[in-house]
TORDOTOR-442676 format. One record per residue (C-alpha): residue in one letter; x, z, y; chain; residue number from 1. Coordinates in Angstrom, 1 decimal. Each point is the difference from the previous one (the first is absolute). Example, Ala and Ser with C-alpha at 12.3 -4.5 7.8 and 13.67 -1.06 7.14 Angstrom:
PT  rest    east      up   north  kette   nr
PT     a    12.3     7.8    -4.5      A    1
PT     s     1.4    -0.7     3.4      A    2
! end
This chain:
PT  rest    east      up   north  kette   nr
PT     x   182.3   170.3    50.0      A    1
PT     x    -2.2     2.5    -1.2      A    2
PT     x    -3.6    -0.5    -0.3      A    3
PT     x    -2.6     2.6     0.3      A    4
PT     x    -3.3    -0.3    -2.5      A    5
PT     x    -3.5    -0.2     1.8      A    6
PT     x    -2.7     0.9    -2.1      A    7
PT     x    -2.8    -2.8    -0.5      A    8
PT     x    -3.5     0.8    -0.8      A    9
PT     x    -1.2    -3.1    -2.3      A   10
PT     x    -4.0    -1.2     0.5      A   11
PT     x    -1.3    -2.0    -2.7      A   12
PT     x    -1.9    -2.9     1.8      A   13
PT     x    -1.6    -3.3    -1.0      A   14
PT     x    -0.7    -2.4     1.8      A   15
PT     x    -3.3    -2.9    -1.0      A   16
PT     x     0.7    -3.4     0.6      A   17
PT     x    -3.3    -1.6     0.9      A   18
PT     x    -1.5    -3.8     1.4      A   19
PT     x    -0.5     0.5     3.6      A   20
PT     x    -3.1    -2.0     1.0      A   21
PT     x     0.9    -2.5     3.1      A   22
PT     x    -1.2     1.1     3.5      A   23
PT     x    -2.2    -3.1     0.0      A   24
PT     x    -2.3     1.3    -3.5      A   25
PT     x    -1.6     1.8     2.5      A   26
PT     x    -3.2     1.6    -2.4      A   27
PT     x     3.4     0.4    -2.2      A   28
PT     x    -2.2    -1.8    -3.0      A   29
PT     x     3.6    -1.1    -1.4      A   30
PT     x    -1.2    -3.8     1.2      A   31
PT     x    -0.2    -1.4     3.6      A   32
PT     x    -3.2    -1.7     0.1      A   33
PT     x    -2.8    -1.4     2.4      A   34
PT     x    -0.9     3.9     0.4      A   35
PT     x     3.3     1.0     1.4      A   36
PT     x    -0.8    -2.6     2.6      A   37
PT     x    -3.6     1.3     0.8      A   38
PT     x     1.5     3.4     0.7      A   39
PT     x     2.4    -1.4     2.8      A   40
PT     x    -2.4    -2.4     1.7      A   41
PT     x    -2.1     2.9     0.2      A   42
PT     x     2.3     2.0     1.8      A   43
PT     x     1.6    -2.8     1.8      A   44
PT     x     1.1     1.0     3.9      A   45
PT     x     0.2     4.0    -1.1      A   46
PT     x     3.0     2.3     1.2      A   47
PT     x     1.5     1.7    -3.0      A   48
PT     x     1.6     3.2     0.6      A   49
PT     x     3.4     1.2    -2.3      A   50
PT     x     0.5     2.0    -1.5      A   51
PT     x    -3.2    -0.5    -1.9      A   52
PT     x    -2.2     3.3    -0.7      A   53
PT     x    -1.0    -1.5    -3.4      A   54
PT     x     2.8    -2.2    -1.0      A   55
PT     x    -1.1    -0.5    -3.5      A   56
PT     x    -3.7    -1.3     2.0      A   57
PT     x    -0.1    -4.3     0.1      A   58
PT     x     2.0    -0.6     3.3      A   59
PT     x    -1.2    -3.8     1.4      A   60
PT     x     3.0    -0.1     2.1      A   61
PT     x     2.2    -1.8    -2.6      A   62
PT     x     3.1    -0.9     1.5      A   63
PT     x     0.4     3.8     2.1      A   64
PT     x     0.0    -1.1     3.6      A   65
PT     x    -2.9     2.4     1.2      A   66
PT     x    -2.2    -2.8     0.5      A   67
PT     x    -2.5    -2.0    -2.8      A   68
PT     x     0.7    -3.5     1.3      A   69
PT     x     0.4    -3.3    -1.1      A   70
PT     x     3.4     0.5    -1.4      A   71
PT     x    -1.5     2.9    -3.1      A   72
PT     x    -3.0    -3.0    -1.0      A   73
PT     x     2.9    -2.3    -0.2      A   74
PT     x     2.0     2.0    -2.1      A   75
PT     x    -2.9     1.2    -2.2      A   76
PT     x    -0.8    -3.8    -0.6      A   77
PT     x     3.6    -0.5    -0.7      A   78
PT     x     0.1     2.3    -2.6      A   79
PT     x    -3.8    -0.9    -1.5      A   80
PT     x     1.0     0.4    -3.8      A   81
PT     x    -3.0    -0.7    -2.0      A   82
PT     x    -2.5    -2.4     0.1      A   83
PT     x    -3.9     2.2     0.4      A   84
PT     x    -1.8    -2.8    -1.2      A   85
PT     x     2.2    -1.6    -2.4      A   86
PT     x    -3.1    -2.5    -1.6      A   87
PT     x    -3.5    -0.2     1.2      A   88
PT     x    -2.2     2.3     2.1      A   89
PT     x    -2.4     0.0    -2.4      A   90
PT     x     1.8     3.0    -1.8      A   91
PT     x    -0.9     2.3     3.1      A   92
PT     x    -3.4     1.7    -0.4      A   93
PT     x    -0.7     0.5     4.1      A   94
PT     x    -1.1    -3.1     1.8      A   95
PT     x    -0.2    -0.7     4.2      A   96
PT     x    -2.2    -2.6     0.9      A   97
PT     x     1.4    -2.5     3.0      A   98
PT     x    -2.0    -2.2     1.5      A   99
PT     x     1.5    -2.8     1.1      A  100
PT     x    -1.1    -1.7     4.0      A  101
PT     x     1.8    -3.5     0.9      A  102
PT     x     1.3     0.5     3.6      A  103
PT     x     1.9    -2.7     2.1      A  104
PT     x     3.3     1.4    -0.8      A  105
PT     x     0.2     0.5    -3.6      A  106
PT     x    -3.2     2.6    -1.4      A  107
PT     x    -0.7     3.6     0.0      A  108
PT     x    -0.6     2.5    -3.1      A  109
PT     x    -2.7     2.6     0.9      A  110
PT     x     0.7     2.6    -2.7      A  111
PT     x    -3.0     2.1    -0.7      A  112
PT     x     2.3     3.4     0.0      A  113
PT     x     3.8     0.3     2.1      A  114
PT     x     2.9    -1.1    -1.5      A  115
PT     x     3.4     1.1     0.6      A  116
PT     x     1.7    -3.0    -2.0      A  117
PT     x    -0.8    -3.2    -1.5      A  118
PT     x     2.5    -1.5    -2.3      A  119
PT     x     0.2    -3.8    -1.4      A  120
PT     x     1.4    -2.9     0.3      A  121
PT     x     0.2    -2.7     2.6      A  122
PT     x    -1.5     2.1     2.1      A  123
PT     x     0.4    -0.7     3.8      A  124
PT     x    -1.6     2.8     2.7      A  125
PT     x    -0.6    -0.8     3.8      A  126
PT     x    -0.5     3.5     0.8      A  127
PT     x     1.7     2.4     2.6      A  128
PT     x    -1.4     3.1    -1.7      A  129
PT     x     2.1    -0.9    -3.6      A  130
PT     x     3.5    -0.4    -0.8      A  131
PT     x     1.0    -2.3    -2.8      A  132
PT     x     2.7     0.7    -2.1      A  133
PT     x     1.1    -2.8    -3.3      A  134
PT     x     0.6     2.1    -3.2      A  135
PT     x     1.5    -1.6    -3.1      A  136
PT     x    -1.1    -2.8    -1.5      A  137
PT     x    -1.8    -1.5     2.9      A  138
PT     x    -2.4     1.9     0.3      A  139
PT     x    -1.0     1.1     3.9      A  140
PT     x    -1.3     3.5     1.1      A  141
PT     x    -2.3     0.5     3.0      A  142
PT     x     0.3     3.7     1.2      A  143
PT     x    -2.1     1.8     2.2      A  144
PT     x     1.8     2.2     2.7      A  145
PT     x    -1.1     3.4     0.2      A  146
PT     x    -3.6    -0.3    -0.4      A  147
PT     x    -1.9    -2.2    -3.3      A  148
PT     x    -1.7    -3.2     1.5      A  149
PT     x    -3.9    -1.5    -1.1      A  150
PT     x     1.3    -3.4     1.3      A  151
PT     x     3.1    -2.5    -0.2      A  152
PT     x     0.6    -3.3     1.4      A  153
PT     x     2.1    -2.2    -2.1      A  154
PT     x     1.1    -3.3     0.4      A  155
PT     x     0.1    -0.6    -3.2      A  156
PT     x    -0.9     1.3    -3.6      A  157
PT     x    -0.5    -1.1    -3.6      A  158
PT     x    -3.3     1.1    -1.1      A  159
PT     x     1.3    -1.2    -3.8      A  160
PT     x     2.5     2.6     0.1      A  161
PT     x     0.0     3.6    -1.0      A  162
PT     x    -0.5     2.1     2.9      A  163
PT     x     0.5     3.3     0.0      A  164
PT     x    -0.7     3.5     2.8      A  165
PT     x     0.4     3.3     0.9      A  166
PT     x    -3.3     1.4     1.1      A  167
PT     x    -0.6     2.8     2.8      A  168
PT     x    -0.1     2.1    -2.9      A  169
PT     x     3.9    -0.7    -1.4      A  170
PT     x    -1.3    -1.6    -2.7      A  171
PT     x     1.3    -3.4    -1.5      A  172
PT     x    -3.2    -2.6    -0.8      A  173
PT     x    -0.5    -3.3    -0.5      A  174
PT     x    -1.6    -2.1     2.9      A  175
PT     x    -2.0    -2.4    -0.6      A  176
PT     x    -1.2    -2.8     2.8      A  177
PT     x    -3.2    -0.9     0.9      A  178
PT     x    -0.6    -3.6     1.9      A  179
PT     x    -2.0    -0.2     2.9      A  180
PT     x    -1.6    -3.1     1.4      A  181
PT     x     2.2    -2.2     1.8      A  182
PT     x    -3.0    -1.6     2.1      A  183
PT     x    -2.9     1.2     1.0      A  184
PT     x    -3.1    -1.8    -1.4      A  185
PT     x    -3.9     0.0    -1.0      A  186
PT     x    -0.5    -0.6    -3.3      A  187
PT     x    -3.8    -1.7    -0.9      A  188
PT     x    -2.7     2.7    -0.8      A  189
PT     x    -1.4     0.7    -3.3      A  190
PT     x    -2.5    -0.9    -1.7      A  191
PT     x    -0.9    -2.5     2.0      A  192
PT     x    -2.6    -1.1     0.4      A  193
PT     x    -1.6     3.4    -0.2      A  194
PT     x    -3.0     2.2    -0.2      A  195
PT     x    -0.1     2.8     1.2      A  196
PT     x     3.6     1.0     0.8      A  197
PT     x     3.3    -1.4     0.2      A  198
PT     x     3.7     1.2     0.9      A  199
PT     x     2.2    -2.0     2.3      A  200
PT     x     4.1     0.7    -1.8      A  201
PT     x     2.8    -0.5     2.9      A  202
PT     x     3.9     0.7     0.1      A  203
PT     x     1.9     1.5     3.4      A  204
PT     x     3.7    -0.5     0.0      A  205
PT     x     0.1     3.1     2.3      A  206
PT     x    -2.0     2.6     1.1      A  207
PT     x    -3.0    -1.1     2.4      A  208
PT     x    -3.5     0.6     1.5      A  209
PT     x    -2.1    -2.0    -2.7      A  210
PT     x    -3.8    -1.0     1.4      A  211
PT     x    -2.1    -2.3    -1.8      A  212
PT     x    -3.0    -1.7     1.8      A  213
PT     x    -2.8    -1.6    -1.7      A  214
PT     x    -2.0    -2.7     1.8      A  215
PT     x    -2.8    -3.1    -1.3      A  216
PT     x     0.3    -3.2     0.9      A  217
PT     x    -1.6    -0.3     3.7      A  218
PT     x     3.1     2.6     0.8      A  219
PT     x    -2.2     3.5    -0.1      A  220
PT     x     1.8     3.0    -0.8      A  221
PT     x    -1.2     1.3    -3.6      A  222
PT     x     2.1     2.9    -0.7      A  223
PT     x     3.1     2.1     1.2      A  224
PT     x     2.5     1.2    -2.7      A  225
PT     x     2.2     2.4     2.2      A  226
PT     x     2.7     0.5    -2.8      A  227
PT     x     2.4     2.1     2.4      A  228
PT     x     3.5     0.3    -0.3      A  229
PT     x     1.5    -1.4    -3.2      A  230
PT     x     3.8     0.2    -1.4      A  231
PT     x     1.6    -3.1    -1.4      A  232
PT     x    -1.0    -1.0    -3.7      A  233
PT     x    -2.6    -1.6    -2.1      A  234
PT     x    -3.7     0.9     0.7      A  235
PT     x    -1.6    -2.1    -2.9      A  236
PT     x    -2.0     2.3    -2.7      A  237
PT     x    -3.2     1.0     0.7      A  238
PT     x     1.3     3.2     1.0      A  239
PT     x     2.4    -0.9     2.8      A  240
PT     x    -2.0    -3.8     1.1      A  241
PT     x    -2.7     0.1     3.0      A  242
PT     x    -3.3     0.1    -1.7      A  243
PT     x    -2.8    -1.3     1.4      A  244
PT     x    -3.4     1.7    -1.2      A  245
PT     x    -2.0    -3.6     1.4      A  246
PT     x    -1.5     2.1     3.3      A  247
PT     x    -0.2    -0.6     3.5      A  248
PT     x     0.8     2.6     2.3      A  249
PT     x    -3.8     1.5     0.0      A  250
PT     x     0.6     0.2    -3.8      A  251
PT     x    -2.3    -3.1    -0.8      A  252
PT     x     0.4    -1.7    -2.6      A  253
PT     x     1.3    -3.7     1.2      A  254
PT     x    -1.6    -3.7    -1.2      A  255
PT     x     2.0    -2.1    -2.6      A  256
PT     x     2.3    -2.4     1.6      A  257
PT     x     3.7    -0.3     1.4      A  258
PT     x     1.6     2.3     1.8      A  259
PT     x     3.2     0.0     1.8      A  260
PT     x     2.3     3.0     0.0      A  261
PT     x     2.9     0.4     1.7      A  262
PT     x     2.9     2.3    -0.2      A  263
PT     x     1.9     1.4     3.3      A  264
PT     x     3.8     1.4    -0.5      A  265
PT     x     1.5     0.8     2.8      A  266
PT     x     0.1    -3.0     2.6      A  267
PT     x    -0.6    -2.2    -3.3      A  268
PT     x    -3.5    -0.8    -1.8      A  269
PT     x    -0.5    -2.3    -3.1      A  270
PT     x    -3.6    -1.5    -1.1      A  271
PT     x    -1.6    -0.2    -3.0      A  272
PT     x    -3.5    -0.8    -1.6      A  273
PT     x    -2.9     1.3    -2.3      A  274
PT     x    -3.3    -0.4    -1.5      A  275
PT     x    -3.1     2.1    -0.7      A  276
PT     x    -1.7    -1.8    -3.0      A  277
PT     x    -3.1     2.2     0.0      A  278
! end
């Protein structure tokens, strides 16, 4: 058999052998971390379309069905390889204040900024507008979906624990709780006795129409403290308690003795008494 030659043109070529980041490093950071999860939750229920005009761009539809569901936050928790906070929270240099309001189910964080995330332990939300996911280690995630949140209900939380966020602002912080009142009460006015002012401290376990009345012995209205609407919290410096200035309504001056004042929250009202020592 005879065999005819073909001439061959021979292209030097070389070809680089590189890590290919997972499709779930989404910010492709080389580590899939609480931020990889952000970036899904806030795209969660979008239509992606293929092919992708930027395909090197972060693509928050992880597993490649055209749709950022459930199923892509599941597989970036899956894959969650490294721990964000792996001591205390103390090491972060941005803080998020959360108050925390007891509720009848378990208690709500009002954060003083949104959050897209909060991460900790034993950490048990009752809310519709978060998803939780567990990440290694025990630790539980709260995610917002598609817009940050200024408010969570949980059932349960450790307040002992390190907690840590993502803010509005993509930016991990430490949050740090702030306890409301679990009861609403009047707390006993100081000084007292008194001459020629006092302040009358009080606590609201949730926000409320605060009015304070001020009456004498035979029943006579002294004074109306209109305080307005209040939010929850402590109202017991001098700069956040009712004061009293020790005048009538006609700005008179009043005579020493006891006076009865008398705090109305709501449908609620609690009593207490004072003295002008003059």
């Amino acid at each position: 058999m005879d065999f005819n030659p073909i001439g061959v043109n021979v292209v030097t070529a070389s070809v680089k052998i590189g890590e290919v980041l997972k499709s779930w490093d989404i910010d492709k950071s080389g580590t899939v971390d609480i931020f990889d999860l952000v970036f899904v939750s806030r795209h969660f229920g979008e239509t992606i379309t293929y092919p992708l005009p930027d395909p090197t761009a972060p693509n928050p539809d992880v597993d490649g069905n055209g749709m950022v569901d459930v199923f892509d936050l599941v597989l970036v928790s899956k894959h969650f390889g490294e721990e964000i906070m792996p001591g205390a929270p103390t090491l972060l240099d941005v803080y998020l204040t959360a108050t925390v309001i007891r509720t009848r189910n378990g208690i709500k964080l009002k954060f003083e900024r949104p959050v897209w995330a909060i991460w900790s332990e034993n950490i048990e939300p009752s809310d519709n507008a978060v998803i939780v996911l567990k990440t290694p280690k025990g630790k539980s995630l709260a995610l917002a979906l598609r817009e940050p949140v200024d408010e969570l209900s949980l059932r349960r939380i450790d307040p002992s624990l390190p907690i840590v966020g993502i803010d509005s602002d993509m930016r991990l912080v430490s949050i740090r709780l702030k306890n409301m009142p679990d009861r609403t009460v009047l707390l006993p006015n100081y000084p007292n006795p008194f001459n020629p002012e006092t302040w009358i401290p009080f606590q609201l376990a949730e926000d409320a129409d605060v009015t304070i009345r001020i009456y004498d012995l035979r029943g006579n209205l002294i004074k109306t403290l209109d305080l307005g609407h209040l939010k929850a919290g402590y109202y017991t410096s001098r700069s956040s308690a009712a004061h009293w200035d020790g005048r009538n309504e006609l700005g008179e001056r009043v005579a020493s003795g006891v006076y009865i004042y008398r705090m109305k929250v709501g449908d609620k009202a609690f009593t207490g008494k004072m003295v002008i020592l003059k």
